[in-house]
C-alpha beads as a LAMMPS data file, in Angstrom:
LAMMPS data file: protein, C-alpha beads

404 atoms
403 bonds

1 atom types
1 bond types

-500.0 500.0 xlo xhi
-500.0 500.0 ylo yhi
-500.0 500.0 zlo zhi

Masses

1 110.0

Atoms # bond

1 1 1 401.412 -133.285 88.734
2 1 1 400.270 -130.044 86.524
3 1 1 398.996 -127.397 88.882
4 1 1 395.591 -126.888 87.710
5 1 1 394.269 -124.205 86.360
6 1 1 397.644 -122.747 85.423
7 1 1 398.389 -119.945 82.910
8 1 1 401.524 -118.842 83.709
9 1 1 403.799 -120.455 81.799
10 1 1 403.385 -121.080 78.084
11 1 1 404.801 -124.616 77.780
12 1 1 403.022 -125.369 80.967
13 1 1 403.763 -126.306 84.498
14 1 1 406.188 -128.785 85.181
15 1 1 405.341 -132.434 86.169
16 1 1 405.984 -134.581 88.618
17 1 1 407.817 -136.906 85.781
18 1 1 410.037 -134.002 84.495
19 1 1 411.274 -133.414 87.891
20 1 1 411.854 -136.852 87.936
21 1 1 409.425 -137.396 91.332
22 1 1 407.328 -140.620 92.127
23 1 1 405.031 -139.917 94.500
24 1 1 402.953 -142.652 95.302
25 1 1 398.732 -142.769 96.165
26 1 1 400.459 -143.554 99.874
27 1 1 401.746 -140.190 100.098
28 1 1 401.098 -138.177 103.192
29 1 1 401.563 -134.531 104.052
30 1 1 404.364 -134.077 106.619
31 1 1 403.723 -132.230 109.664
32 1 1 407.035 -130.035 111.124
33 1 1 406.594 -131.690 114.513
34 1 1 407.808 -135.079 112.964
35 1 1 410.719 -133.530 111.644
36 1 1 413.775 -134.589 113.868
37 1 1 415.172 -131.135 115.087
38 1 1 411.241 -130.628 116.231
39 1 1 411.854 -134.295 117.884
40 1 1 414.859 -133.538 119.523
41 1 1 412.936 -131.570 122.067
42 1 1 409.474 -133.020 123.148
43 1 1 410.495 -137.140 121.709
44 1 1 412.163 -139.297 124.535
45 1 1 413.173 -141.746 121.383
46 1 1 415.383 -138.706 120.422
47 1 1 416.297 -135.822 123.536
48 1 1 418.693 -136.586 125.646
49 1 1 420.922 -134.746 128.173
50 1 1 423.536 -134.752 124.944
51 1 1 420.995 -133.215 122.496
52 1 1 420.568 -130.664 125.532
53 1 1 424.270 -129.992 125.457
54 1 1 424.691 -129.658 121.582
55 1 1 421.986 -126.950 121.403
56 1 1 423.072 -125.349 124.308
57 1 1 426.723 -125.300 122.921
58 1 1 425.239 -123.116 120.023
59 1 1 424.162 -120.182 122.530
60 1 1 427.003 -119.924 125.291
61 1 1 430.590 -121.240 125.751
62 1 1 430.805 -125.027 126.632
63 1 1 432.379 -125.501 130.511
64 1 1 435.347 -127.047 129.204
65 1 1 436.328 -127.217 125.635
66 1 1 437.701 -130.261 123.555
67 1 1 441.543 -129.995 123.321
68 1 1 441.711 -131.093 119.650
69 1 1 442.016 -129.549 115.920
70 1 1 438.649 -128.567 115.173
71 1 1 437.074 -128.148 118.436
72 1 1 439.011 -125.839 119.878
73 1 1 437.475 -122.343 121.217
74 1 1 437.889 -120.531 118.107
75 1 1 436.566 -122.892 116.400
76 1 1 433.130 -122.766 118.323
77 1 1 433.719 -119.047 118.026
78 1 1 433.500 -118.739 114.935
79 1 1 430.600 -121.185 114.404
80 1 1 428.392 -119.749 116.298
81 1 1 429.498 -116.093 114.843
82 1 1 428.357 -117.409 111.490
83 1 1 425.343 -118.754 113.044
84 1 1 424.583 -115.266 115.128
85 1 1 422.500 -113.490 111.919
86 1 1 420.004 -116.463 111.618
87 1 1 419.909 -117.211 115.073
88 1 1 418.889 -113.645 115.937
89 1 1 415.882 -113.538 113.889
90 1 1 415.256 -116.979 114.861
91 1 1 414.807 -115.685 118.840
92 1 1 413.738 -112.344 117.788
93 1 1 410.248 -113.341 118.876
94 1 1 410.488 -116.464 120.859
95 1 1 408.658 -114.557 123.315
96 1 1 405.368 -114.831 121.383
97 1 1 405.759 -118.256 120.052
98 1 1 407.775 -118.078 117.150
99 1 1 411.226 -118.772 115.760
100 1 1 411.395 -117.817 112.513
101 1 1 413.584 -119.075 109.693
102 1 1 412.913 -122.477 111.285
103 1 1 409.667 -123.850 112.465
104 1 1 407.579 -119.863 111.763
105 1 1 408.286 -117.736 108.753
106 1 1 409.668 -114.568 108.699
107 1 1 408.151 -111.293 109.473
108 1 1 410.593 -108.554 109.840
109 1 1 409.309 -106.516 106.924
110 1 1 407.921 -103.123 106.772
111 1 1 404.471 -102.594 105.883
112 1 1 404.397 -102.867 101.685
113 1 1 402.929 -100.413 98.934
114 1 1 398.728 -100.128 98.514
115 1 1 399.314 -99.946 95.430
116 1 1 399.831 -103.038 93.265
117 1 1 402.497 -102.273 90.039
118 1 1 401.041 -103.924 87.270
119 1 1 403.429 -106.648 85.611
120 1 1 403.502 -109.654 83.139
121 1 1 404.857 -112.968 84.067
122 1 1 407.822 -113.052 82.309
123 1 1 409.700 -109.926 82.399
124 1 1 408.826 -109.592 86.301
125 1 1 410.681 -113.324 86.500
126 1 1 413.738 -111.375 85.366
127 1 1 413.404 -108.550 87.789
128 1 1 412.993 -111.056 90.568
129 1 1 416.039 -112.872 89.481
130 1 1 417.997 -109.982 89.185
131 1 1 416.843 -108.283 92.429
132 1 1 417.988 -111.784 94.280
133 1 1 421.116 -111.886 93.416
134 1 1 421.875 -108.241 94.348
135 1 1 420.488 -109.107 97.401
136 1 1 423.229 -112.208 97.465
137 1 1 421.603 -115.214 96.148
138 1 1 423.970 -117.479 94.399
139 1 1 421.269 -119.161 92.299
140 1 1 417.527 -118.189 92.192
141 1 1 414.514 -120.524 90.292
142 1 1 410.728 -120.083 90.501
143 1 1 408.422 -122.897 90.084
144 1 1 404.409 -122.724 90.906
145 1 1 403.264 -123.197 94.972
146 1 1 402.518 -127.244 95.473
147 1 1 400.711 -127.784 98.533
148 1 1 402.054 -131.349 98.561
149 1 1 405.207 -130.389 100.342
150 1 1 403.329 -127.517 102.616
151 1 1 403.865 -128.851 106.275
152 1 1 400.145 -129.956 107.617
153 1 1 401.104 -127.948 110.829
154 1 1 404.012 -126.099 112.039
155 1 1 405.839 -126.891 115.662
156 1 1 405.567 -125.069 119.002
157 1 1 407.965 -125.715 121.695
158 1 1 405.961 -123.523 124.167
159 1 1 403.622 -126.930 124.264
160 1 1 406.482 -129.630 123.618
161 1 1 405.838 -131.837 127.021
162 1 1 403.877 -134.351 125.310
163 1 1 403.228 -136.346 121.687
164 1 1 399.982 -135.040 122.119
165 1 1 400.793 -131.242 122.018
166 1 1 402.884 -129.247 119.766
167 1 1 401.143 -128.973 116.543
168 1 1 399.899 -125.496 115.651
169 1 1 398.147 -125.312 112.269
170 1 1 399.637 -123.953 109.668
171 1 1 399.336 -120.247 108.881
172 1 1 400.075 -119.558 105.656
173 1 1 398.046 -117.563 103.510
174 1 1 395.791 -118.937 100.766
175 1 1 396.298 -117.575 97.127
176 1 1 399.818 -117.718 96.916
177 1 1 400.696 -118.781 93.866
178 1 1 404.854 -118.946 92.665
179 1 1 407.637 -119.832 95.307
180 1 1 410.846 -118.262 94.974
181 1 1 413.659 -120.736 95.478
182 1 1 417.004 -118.922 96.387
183 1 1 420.541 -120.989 97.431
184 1 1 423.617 -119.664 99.206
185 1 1 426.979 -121.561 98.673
186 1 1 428.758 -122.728 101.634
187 1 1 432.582 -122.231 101.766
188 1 1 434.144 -125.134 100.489
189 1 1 437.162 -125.242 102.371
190 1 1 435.697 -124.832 105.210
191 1 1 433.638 -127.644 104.637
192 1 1 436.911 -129.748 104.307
193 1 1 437.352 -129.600 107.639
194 1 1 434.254 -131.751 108.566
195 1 1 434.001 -133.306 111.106
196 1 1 434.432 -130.445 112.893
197 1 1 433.008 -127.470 115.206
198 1 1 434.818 -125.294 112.737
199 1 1 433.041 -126.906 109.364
200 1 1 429.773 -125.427 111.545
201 1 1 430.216 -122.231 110.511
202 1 1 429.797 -122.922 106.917
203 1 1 426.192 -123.877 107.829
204 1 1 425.943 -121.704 109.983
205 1 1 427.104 -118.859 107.492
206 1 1 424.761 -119.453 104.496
207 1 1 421.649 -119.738 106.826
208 1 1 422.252 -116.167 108.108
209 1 1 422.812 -115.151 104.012
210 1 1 419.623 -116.317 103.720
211 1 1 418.362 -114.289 105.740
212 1 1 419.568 -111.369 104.636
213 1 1 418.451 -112.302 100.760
214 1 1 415.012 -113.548 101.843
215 1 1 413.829 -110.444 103.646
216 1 1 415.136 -108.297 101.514
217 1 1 413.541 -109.639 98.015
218 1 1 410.569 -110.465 100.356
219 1 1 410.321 -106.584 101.210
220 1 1 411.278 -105.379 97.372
221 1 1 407.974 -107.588 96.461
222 1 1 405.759 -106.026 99.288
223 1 1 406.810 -102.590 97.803
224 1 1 405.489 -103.511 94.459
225 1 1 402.191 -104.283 96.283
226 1 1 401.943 -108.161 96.380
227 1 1 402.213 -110.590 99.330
228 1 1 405.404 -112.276 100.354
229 1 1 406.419 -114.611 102.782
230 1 1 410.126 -115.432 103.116
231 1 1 410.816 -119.091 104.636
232 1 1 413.884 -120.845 105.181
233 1 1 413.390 -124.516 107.129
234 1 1 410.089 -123.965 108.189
235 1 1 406.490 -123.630 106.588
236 1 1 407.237 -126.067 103.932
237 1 1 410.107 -129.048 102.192
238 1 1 412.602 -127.276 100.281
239 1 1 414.075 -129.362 98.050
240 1 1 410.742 -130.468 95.934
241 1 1 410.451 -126.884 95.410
242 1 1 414.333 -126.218 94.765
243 1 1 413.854 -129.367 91.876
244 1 1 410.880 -127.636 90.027
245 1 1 412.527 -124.354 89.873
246 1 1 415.521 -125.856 88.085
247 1 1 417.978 -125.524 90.480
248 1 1 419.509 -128.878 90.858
249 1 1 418.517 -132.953 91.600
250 1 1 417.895 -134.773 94.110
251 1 1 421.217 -136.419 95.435
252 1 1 421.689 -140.069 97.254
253 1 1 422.419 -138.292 100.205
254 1 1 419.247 -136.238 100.445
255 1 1 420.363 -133.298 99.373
256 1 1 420.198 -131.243 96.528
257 1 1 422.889 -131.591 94.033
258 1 1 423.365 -128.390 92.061
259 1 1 425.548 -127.424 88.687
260 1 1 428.844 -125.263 90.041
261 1 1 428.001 -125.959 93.691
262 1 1 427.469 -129.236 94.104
263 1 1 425.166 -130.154 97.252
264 1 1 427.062 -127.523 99.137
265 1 1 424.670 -124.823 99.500
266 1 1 421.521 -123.655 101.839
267 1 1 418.280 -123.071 100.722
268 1 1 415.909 -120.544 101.182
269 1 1 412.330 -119.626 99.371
270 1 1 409.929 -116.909 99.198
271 1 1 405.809 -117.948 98.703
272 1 1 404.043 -115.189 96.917
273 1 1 401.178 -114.019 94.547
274 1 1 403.441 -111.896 92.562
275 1 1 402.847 -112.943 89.259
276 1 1 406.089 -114.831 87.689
277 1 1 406.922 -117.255 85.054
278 1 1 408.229 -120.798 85.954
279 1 1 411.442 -122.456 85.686
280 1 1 411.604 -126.087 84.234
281 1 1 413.866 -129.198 85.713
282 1 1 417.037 -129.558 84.817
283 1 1 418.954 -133.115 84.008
284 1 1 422.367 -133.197 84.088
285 1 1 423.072 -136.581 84.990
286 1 1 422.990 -136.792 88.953
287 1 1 420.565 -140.192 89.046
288 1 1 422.466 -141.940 87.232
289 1 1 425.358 -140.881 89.051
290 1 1 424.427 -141.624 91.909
291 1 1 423.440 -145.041 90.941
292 1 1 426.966 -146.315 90.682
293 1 1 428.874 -143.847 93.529
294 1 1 428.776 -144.976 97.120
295 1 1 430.818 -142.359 98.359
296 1 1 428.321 -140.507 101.009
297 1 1 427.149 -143.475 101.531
298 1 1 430.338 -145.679 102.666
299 1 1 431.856 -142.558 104.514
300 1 1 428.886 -141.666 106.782
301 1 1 429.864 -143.146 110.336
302 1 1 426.408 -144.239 111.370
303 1 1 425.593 -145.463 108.243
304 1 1 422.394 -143.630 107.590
305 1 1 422.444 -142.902 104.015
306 1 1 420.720 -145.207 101.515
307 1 1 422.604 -147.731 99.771
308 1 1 420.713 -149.544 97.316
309 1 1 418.151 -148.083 94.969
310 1 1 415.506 -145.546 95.324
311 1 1 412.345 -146.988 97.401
312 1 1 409.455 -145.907 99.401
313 1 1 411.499 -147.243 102.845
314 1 1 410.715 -145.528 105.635
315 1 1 412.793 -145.734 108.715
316 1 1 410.910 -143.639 111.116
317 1 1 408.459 -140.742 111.753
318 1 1 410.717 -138.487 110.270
319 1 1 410.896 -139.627 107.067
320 1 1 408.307 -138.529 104.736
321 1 1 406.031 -141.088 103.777
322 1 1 404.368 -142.650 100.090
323 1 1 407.850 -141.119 97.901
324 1 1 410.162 -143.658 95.899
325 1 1 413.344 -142.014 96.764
326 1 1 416.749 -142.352 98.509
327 1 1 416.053 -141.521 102.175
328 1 1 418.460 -140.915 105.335
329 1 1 417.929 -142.225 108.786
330 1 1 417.574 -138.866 110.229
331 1 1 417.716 -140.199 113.638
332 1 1 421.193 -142.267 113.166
333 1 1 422.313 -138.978 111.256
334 1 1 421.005 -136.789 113.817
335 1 1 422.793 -138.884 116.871
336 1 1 426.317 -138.602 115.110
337 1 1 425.598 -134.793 114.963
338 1 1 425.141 -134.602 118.535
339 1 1 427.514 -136.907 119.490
340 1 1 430.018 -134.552 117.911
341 1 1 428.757 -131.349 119.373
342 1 1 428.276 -129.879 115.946
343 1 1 426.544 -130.689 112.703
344 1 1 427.656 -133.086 110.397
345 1 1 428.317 -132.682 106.254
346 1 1 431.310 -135.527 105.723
347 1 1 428.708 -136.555 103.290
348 1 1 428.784 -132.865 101.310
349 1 1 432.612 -133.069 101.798
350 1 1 433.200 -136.268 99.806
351 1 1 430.422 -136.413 97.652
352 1 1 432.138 -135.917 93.817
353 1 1 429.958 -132.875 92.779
354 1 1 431.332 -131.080 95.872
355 1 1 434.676 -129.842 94.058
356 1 1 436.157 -126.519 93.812
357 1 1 434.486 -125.382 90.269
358 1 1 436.336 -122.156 89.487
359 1 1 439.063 -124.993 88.305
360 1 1 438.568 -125.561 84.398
361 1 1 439.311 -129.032 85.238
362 1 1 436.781 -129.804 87.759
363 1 1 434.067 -128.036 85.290
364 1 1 435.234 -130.490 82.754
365 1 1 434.992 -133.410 85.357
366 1 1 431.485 -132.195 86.060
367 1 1 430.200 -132.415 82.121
368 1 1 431.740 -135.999 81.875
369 1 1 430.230 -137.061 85.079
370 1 1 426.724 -136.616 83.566
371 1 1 427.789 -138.952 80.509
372 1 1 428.851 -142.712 79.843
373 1 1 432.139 -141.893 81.186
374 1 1 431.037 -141.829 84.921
375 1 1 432.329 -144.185 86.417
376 1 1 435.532 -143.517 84.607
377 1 1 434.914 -140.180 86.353
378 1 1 434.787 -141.597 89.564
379 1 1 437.800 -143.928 89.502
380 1 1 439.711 -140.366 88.609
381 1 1 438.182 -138.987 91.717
382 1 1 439.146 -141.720 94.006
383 1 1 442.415 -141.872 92.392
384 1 1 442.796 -138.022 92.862
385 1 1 441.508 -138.631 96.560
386 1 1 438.430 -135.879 96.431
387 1 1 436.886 -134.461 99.085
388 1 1 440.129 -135.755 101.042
389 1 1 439.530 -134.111 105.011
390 1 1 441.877 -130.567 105.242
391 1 1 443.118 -130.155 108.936
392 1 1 441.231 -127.599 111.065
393 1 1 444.460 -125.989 111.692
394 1 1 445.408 -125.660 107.868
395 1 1 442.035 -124.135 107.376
396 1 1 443.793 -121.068 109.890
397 1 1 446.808 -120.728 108.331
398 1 1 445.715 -120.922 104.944
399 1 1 443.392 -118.055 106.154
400 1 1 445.981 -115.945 107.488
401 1 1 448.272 -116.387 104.378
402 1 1 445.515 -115.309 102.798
403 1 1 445.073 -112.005 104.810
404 1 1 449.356 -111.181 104.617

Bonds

1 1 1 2
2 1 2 3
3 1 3 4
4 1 4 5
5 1 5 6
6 1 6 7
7 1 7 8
8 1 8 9
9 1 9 10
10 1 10 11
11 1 11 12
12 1 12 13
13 1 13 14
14 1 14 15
15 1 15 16
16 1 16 17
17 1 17 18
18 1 18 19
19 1 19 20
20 1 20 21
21 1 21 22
22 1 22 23
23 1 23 24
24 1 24 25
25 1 25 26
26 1 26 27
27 1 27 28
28 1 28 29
29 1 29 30
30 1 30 31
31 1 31 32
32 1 32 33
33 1 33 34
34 1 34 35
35 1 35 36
36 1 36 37
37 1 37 38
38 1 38 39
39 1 39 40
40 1 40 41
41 1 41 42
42 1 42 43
43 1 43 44
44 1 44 45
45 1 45 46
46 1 46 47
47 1 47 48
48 1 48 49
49 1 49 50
50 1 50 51
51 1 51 52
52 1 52 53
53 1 53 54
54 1 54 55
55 1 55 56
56 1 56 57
57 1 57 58
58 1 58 59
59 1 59 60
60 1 60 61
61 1 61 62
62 1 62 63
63 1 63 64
64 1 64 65
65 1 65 66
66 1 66 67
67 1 67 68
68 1 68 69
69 1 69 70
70 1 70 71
71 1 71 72
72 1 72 73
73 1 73 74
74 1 74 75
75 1 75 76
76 1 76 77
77 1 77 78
78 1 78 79
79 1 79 80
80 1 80 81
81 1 81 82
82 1 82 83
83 1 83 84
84 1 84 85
85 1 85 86
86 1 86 87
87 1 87 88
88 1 88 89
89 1 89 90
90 1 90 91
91 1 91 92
92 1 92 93
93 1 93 94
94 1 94 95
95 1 95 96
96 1 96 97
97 1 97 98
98 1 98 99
99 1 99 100
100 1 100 101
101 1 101 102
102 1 102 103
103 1 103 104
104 1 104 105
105 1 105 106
106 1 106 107
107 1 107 108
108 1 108 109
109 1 109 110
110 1 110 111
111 1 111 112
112 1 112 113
113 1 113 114
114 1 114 115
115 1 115 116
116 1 116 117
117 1 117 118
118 1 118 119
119 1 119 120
120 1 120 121
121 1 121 122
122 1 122 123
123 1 123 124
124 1 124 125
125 1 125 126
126 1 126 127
127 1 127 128
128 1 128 129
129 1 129 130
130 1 130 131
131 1 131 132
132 1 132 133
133 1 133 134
134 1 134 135
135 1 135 136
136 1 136 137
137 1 137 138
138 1 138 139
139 1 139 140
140 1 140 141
141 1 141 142
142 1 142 143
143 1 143 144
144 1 144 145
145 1 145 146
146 1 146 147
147 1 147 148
148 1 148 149
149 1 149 150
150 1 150 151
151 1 151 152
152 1 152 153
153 1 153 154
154 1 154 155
155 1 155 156
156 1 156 157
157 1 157 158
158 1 158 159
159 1 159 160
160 1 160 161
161 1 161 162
162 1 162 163
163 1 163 164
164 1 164 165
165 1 165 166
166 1 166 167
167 1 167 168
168 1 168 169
169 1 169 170
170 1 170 171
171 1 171 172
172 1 172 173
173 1 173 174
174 1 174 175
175 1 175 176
176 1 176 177
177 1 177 178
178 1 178 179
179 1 179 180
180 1 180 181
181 1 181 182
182 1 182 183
183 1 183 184
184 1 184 185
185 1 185 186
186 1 186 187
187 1 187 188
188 1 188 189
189 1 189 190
190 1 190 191
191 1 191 192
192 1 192 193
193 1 193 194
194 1 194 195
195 1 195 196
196 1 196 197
197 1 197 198
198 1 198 199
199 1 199 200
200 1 200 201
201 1 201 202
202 1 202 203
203 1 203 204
204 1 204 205
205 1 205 206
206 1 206 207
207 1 207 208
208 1 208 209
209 1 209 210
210 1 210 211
211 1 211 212
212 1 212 213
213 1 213 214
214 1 214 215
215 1 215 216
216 1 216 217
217 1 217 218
218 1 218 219
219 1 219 220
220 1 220 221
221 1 221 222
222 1 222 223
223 1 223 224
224 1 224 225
225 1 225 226
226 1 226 227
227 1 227 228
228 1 228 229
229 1 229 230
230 1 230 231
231 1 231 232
232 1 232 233
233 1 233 234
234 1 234 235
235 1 235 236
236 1 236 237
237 1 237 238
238 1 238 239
239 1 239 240
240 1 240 241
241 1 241 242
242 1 242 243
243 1 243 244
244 1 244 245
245 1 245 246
246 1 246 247
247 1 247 248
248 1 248 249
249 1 249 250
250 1 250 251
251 1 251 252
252 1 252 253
253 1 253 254
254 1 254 255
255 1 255 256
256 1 256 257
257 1 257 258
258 1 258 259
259 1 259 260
260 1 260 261
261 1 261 262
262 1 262 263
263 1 263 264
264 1 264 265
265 1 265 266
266 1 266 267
267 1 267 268
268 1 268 269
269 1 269 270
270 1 270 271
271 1 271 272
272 1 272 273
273 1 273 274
274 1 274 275
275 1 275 276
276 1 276 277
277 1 277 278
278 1 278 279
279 1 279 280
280 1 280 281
281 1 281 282
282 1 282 283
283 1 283 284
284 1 284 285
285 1 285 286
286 1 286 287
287 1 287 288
288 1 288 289
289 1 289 290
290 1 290 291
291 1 291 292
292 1 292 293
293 1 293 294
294 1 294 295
295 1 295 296
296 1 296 297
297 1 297 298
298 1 298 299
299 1 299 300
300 1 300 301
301 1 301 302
302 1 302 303
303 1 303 304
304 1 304 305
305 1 305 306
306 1 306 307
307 1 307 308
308 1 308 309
309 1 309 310
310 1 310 311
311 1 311 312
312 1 312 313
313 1 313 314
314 1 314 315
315 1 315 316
316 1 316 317
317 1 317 318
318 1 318 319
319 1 319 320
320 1 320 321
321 1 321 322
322 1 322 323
323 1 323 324
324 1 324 325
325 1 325 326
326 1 326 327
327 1 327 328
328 1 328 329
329 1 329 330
330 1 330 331
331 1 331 332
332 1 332 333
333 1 333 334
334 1 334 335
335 1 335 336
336 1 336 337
337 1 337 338
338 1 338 339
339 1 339 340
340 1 340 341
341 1 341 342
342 1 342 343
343 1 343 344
344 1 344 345
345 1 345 346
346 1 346 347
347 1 347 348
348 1 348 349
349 1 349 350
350 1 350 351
351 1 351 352
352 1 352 353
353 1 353 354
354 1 354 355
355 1 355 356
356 1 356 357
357 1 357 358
358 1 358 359
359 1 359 360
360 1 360 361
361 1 361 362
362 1 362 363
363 1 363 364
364 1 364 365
365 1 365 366
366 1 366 367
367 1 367 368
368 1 368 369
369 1 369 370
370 1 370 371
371 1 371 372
372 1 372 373
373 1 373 374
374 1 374 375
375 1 375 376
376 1 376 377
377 1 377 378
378 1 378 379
379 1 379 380
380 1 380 381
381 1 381 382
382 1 382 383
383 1 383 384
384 1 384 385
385 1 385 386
386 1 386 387
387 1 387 388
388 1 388 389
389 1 389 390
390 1 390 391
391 1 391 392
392 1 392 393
393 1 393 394
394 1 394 395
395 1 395 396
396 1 396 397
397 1 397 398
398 1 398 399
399 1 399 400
400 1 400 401
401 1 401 402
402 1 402 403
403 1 403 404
């Protein structure tokens, strides 16, 4: 899919082909309230006095703590430390309705310029990019605003006591025409350590980054006189977006697979009507990859990642509908999470792009993965025993080495 009518880039919009997409005439807007966090609080199928519990475990102390490596009081500590940045904006204005960053969009700005600088796509692309990563951002991309992945309506949990209540239509602005893709990377070792309450804070981490990013390049943008609206999970997919601004592909296990960070990152985007030149796909071999490694896939315990090829399966409400891809059982994945007490990424751990890039080796590794040689590539990795689990309590004392 061209966006019609667009100017903005002289080669033209990207399509649906060069981002490697098939979306299907069954295709169906997704509405937030389907999503499975959104589940987890008004779906019997789903909430539970253990989903209860695993939110609850994000906001206060548990009543008795889990005497193993990993789940230990600092470790929930420090999760929900990493998590405090995000999850204060998120409750900032639960009062009214909203929790932003998640299921509303952010709106802790101050009120912008009346005056709108004048600018041409291009150049202002490289201000943006620039002005992201000062503000953090690990990698930044810009593709044109699709209203194919723009949620049909977002979620209230004021009105979450029935299937019949919940949905509150969407309120996002028309005429916005670019999105803004940022990612944060999560710590790798940390993410070593999965499963684990201390892996958490990895997550938990690069959400509250985004933060700080988003409403920052959202407010630098408002001073120039346009609109912006910074989103993390909410208002709209991510990843769709993340793929047409060049940042990465789409992954077996759901996720966005990114050069130099693998899928280990968090993403963030900013919709605006600033106007900016577009980024274009990127192909570096992840597909076809993926077609021949089975590693997420034969190391998740409720086995809820895809194993075969790409297909329009749908295994419940949550998953989108009428798009040939792989797609996770979000409410097997979502179950392990909870039964754990803390969110899952054994699947980000193994996965063969997840490696420690600064290496020269493993940026070798990663070009011959995306040629003939990958499945030679993945023997190595197996052989080499990547994305092997690193003990919670190595993760402390390799810290405190670190510090002396």
């Amino acid at each position: 899919m061209t966006k019609p009518g667009c100017t903005t880039c002289s080669s033209g919009c990207a399509t649906d082909r060069d981002a490697g997409f098939r979306v299907l005439p069954t295709h169906e807007r997704f509405s937030q309230k389907h999503d499975i966090f959104s589940r987890s609080f008004w779906d019997p199928e789903v909430r539970s006095d253990k989903t209860d519990r695993f939110y609850e475990s994000y906001r206060r102390p548990l009543e008795s703590w889990r005497h193993v490596d990993g789940y230990e009081q600092k470790d929930f500590a420090l999760r929900n430390a990493g998590w405090h940045v995000a999850d204060f904006f998120a409750e900032r204005l639960e009062h009214e309705g909203r929790r932003e960053g998640f299921l509303d969009y952010l709106t802790a700005h101050r009120e912008g310029s009346g005056e709108r600088r004048e600018v041409k796509p291009e150049p202002m692309a490289d201000e943006i990019k620039k002005a992201a990563e000062l503000f953090g951002a690990d990698l930044v991309g810009i593709t044109y605003h699709d209203e194919r992945w723009l949620y049909t309506h977002k979620y209230s949990r004021r009105t979450e006591s029935s299937e019949s209540s919940g949905e509150v239509p969407m309120d996002l602005p028309d005429g916005l025409t670019s999105v803004i893709v940022v990612c944060h990377e999560m710590d790798h070792d940390l993410l070593l350590t999965v499963p684990s309450a201390l892996s958490g804070t990895a997550t938990g981490v690069g959400y509250s980054k985004d933060v700080v990013t988003l409403l920052a390049l959202g407010q630098y943008i408002r001073n120039l006189g346009y609109r912006a609206y910074a989103s993390m999970n909410d208002t709209a997919a991510s990843i769709p977006y993340a793929i047409k601004a060049g940042l990465g592909e789409y992954g077996r296990h759901g996720l966005l697979i990114a050069p130099g960070l693998g899928p280990r990152l968090r993403i963030g985007k900013i919709f605006t009507d600033l106007p900016l030149a577009h980024d274009r796909p990127i192909d570096f071999g992840v597909k076809a990859f993926c077609d021949v490694c089975r590693k997420c896939s034969d190391a998740c315990p409720p086995k809820a990642i895809a194993t075969g090829e790409p297909s329009a399966k749908v295994h419940n409400r949550s998953n989108a509908v009428g798009i040939e891809k792989w797609t996770t059982d979000a409410e097997k994945c979502f179950d392990f999470w909870v039964s754990q007490i803390t969110d899952c990424s054994i699947c980000i751990r193994v996965c063969p792009y997840n490696r420690d890039y600064p290496r020269w080796l493993n940026r070798f590794r990663f070009k011959l993965m995306g040629t003939f040689l990958r499945r030679v590539m993945l023997w190595l990795d197996t052989l080499a025993q990547g994305g092997a689990r690193m003990a919670p309590s190595r993760w402390w004392a390799k810290a405190r080495r670190l510090e002396s």
